[in-house]
C-alpha positions in Angstrom: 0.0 0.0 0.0 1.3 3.3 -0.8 -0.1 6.7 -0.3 -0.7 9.8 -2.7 2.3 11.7 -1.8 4.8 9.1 -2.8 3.8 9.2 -6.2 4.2 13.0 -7.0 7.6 12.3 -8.8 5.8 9.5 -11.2 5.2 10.3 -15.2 2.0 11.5 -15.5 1.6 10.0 -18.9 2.6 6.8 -17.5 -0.5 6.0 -14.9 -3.3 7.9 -17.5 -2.3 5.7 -20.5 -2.1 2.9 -18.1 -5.7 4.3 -17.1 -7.1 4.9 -20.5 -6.0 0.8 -21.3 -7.7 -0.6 -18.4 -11.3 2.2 -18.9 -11.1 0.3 -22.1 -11.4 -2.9 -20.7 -13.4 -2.7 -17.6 -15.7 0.2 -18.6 -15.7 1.4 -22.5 -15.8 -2.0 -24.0 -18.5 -4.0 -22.1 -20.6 -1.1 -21.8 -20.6 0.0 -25.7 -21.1 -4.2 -26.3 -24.6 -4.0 -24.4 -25.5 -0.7 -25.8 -25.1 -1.4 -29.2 -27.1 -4.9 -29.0 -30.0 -2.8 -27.5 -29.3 0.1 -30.1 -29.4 -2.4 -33.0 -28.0 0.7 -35.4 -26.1 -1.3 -38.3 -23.2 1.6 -38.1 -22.0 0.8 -35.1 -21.1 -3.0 -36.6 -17.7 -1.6 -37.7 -16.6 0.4 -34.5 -18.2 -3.3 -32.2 -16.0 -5.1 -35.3 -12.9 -2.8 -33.7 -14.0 -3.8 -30.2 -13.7 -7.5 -30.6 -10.2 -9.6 -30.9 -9.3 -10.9 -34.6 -10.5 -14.8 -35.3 -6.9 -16.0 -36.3 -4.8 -13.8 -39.1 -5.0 -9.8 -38.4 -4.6 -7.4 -36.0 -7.2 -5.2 -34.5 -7.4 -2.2 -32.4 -8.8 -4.7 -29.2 -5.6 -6.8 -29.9 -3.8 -3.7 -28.8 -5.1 -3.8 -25.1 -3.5 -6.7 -23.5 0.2 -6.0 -25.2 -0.5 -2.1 -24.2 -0.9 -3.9 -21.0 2.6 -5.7 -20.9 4.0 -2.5 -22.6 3.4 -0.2 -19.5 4.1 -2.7 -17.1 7.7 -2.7 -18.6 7.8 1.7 -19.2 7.3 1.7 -15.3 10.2 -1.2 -14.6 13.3 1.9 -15.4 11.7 3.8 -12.9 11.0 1.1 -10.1 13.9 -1.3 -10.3 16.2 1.8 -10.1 15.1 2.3 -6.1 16.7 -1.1 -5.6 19.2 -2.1 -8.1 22.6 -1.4 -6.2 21.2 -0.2 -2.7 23.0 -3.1 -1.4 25.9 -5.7 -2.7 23.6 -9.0 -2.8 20.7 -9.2 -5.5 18.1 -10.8 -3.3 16.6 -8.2 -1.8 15.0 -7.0 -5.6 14.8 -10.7 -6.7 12.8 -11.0 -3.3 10.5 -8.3 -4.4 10.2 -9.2 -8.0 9.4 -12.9 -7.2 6.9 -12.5 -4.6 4.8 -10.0 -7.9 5.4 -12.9 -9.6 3.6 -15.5 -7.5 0.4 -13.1 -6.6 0.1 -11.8 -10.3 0.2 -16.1 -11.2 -2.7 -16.4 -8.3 -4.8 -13.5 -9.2 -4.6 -14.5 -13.0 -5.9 -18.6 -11.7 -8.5 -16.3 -10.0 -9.5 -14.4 -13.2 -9.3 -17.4 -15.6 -8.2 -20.2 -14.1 -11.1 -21.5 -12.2 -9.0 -21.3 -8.5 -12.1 -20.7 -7.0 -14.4 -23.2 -8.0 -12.1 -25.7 -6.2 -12.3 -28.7 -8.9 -9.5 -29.8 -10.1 -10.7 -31.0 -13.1 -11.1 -27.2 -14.5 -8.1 -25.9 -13.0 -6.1 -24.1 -15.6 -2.3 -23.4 -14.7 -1.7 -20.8 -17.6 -4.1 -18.7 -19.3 -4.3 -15.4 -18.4 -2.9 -11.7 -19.0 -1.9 -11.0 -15.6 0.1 -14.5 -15.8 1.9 -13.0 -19.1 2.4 -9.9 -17.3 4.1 -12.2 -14.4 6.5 -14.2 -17.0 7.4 -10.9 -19.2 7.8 -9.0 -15.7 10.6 -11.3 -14.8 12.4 -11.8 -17.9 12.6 -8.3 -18.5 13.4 -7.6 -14.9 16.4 -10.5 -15.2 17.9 -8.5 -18.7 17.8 -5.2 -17.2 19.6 -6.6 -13.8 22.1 -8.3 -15.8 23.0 -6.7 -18.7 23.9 -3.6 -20.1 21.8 -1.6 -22.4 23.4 -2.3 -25.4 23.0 -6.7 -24.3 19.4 -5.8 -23.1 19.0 -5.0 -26.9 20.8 -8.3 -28.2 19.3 -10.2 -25.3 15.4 -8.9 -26.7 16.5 -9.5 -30.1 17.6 -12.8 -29.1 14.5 -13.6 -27.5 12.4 -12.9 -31.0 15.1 -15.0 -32.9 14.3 -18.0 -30.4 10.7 -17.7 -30.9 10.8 -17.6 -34.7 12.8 -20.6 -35.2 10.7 -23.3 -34.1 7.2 -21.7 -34.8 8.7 -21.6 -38.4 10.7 -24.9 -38.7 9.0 -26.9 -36.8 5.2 -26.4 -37.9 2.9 -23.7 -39.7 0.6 -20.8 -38.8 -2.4 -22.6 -38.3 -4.3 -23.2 -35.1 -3.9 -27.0 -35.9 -0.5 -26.9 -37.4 1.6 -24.6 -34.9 4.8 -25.0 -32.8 3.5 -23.1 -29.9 0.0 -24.7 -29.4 2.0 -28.4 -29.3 4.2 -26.9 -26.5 0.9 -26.1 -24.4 -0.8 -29.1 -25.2 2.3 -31.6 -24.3 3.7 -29.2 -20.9 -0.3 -28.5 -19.7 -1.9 -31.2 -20.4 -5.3 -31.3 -18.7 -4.4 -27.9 -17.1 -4.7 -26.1 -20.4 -7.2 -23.5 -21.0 -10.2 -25.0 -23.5 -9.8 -28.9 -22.2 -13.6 -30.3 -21.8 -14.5 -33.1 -20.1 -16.6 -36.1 -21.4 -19.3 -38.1 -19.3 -17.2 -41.4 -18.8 -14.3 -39.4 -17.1 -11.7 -38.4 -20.4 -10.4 -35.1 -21.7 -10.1 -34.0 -24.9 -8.5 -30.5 -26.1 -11.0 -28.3 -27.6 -10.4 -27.5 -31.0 -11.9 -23.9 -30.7 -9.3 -22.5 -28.2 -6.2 -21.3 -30.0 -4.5 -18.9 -27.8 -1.0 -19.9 -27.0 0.9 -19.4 -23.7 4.4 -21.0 -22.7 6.4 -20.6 -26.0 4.4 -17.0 -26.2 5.8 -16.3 -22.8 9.2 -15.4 -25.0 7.8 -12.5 -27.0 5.5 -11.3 -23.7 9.3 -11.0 -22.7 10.0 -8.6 -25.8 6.7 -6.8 -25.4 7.8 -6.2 -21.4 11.4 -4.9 -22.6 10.1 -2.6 -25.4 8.1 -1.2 -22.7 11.1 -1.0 -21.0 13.0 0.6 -23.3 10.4 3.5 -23.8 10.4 3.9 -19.9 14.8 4.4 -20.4 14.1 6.8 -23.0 11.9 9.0 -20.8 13.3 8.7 -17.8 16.8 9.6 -18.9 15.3 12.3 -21.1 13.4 14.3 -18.7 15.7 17.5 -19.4 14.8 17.1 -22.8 11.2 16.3 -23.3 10.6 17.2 -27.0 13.5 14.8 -27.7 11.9 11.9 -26.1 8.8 12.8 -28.1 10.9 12.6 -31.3 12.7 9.1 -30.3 9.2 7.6 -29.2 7.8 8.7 -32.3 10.3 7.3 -34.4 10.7 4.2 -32.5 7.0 3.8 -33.0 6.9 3.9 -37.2 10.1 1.8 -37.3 8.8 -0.7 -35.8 5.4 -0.9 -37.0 7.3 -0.8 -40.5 9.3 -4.0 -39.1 6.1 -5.7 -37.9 4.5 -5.2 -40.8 7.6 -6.5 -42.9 7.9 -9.8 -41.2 4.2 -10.7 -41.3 5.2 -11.4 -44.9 7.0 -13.9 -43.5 5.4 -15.0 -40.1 1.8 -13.4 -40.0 0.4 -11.5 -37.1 -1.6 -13.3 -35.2 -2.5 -11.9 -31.5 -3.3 -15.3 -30.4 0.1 -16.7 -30.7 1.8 -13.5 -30.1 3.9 -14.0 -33.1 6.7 -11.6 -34.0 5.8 -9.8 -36.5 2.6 -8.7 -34.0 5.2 -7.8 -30.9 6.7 -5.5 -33.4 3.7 -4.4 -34.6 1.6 -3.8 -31.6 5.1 -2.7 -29.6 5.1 0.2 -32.3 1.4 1.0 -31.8 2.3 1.1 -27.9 5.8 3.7 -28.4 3.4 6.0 -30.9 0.5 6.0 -28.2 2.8 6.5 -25.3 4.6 9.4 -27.4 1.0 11.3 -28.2 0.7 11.2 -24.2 3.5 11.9 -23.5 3.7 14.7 -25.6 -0.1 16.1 -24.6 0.9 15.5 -21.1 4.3 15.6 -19.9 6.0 17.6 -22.5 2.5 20.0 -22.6 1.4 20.2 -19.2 -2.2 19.1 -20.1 -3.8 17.0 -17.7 -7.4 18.4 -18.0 -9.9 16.4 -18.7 -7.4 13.0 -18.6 -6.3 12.9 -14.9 -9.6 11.2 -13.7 -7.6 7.9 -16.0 -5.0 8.0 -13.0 -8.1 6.5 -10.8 -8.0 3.0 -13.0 -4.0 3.8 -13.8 -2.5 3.6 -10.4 -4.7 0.9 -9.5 -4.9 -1.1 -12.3 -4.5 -4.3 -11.2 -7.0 -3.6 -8.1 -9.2 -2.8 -11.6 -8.8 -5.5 -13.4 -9.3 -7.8 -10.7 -12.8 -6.6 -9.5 -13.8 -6.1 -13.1 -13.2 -9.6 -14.2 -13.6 -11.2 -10.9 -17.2 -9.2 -8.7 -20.2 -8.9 -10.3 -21.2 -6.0 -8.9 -24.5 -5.8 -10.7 -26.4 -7.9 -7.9 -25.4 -4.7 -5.6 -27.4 -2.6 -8.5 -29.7 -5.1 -8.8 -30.5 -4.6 -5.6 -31.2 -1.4 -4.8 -32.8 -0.1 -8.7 -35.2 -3.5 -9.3 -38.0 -1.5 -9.4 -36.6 0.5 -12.3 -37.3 -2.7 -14.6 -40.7 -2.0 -15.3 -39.7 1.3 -16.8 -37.1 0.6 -18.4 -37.9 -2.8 -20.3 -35.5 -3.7 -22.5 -32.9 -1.0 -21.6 -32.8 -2.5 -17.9 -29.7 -5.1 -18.7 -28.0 -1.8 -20.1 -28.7 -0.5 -16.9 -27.4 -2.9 -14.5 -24.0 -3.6 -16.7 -23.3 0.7 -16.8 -24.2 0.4 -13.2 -21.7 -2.9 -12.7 -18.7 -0.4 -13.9 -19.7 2.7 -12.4 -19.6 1.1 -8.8 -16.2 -0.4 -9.7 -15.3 3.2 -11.2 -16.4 5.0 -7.9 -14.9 2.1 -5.5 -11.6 2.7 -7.4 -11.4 6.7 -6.8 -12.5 6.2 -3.7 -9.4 4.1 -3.3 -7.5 7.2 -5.3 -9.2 10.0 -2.9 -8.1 8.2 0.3 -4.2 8.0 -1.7 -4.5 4.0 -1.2 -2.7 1.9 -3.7 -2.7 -1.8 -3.7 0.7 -2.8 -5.3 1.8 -6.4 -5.5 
């Protein structure tokens, strides 16, 4: 827990693009979902196409939110590791610290989508969630920039991608059938892999419909951690220059969205295997968005209208948690039942706005009283 005051020295842009990722997910996007099935307008079909992840092949702007997600996570890592790294002659004390994030982000992620608390063993599912790839990228990133110099951070990241590639193209295809990484999840899980159903005489068979990929993935969640990382450098040891760091985000941004987009020729971007030619790609989506922020906010001074973000920002994994995990519309239900006979139709609208904006006013609450549950 920390309080208000020791965050005055933070990036501002930092904690409201962090905000403005997870208003996305636990307010903007559920809320617009319901709307527009009550609205029925045929318009809003594109923006609801925007708002929904790609089948397979393709990128679209919701595939931006989870690896926005990783990116900050790493942008904050120059900032935090520098507290510890050094204080004393004996690494523990920051591997202490980054192992114990580790462990509870692993949990909570069981406890989002891994079926921890339904207590059956026959759902559990060991690996399957964002705040688990937040958890492996955390610590590989946090290993490189302990280690290694800048310069070997760079090779090591490179590295990384290289790793990744050769199998996924050597060793099987693109396809959800076909692919290197999905084999790797299905011989190290088993059982304990997300989409496994069970049949009435007692067997388990993998379901053919889930094609996310997670252990051979956890490479390039690595590289998406680190290029956060590597925006977070850029800032923080450009703070006497600010238009500067707006220029080298920016560029950073196009070159590698130019790179993505040059190696899907090759290897195709697909969000569900977190190929790399979609790292690059969504990594250079993350550097251009945290450059316009940065710019509006840091290098500007304009906070108006944008600082209410910092409520889901520096709490965003208090946010995530309660919006995936309490369904706070039972609480609405509750006290606004009698508002279903009026509304009709509209009344489900009603209770899933209502679901976020209790979670919204719990969380500034939390930001009012300068309480900040970290992990």
């Amino acid at each position: 827990m920390n309080k208000l005051s020791e965050n005055n020295t933070r990036l501002a842009s930092l904690d409201i693009l962090r905000g403005f990722d997870l208003f996305l997910l636990v307010f903007f996007q559920p809320v617009l979902w319901v709307l527009a099935r009550q609205l029925d307008v045929p318009f809003l079909n594109g923006i609801l196409y925007q708002f929904d992840h790609e089948v397979w092949e393709g990128f679209r702007f919701w595939d931006l939110v989870m690896p926005l997600f990783l990116f900050m996570t790493g942008a904050s890592m120059p900032f935090s590791l520098s507290k510890y790294k050094g204080v004393s002659g004996s690494y523990w004390p920051v591997y202490r610290r980054i192992l114990k994030r580790v462990a509870l982000l692993f949990i909570f992620g069981m406890i989002v989508q891994g079926n921890l608390l339904g207590l059956d063993s026959r759902h559990l599912v060991i690996y399957s969630n964002t705040l688990q790839s937040i958890a492996v990228g955390y610590f590989m990133a946090a290993v490189i920039q302990l280690h290694f110099s800048f310069k070997w951070q760079v090779g090591v990241t490179l590295l990384l991608l290289l790793l990744y590639w050769t199998p996924m193209t050597f060793l099987g295809d693109f396809t959800p059938e076909g692919n290197f990484a999905a084999q790797v999840d299905k011989c190290v899980l088993g059982r304990f892999r997300d989409g496994v159903y069970w049949n009435e005489d007692g067997s388990w068979s993998f379901s053919p419909h889930y094609t996310y990929t997670w252990i051979w993935s956890s490479l390039t969640f690595g590289v998406t951690v680190m290029l956060g990382a590597f925006a977070g450098k850029i800032m923080k040891e450009g703070k006497t220059d600010r238009k500067r760091v707006v220029r080298i985000l920016s560029v950073a941004g196009l070159v590698l969205v130019g790179l993505g987009l040059l190696w899907s020729l090759q290897m195709p971007v697909i969000k569900r295997l977190w190929t790399g030619s979609m790292t690059l790609l969504s990594g250079g989506y993350c550097f251009l968005l945290m450059a316009l922020f940065y710019y509006w906010i840091d290098y500007k001074g304009h906070t108006r209208g944008l600082a209410w973000l910092k409520v889901y920002g520096m709490n965003s994994i208090t946010a995530y948690l309660l919006g995936e995990v309490v369904n706070f519309r039972c609480v609405a239900a509750s006290v606004s039942y009698g508002l279903e006979q009026y509304l009709g139709t509209w009344y489900p609208v009603w209770l899933t706005f209502a679901n976020y904006l209790i979670l919204f006013l719990l969380l500034r609450a939390m930001y009012k009283c300068g309480l900040f549950l970290k992990v």
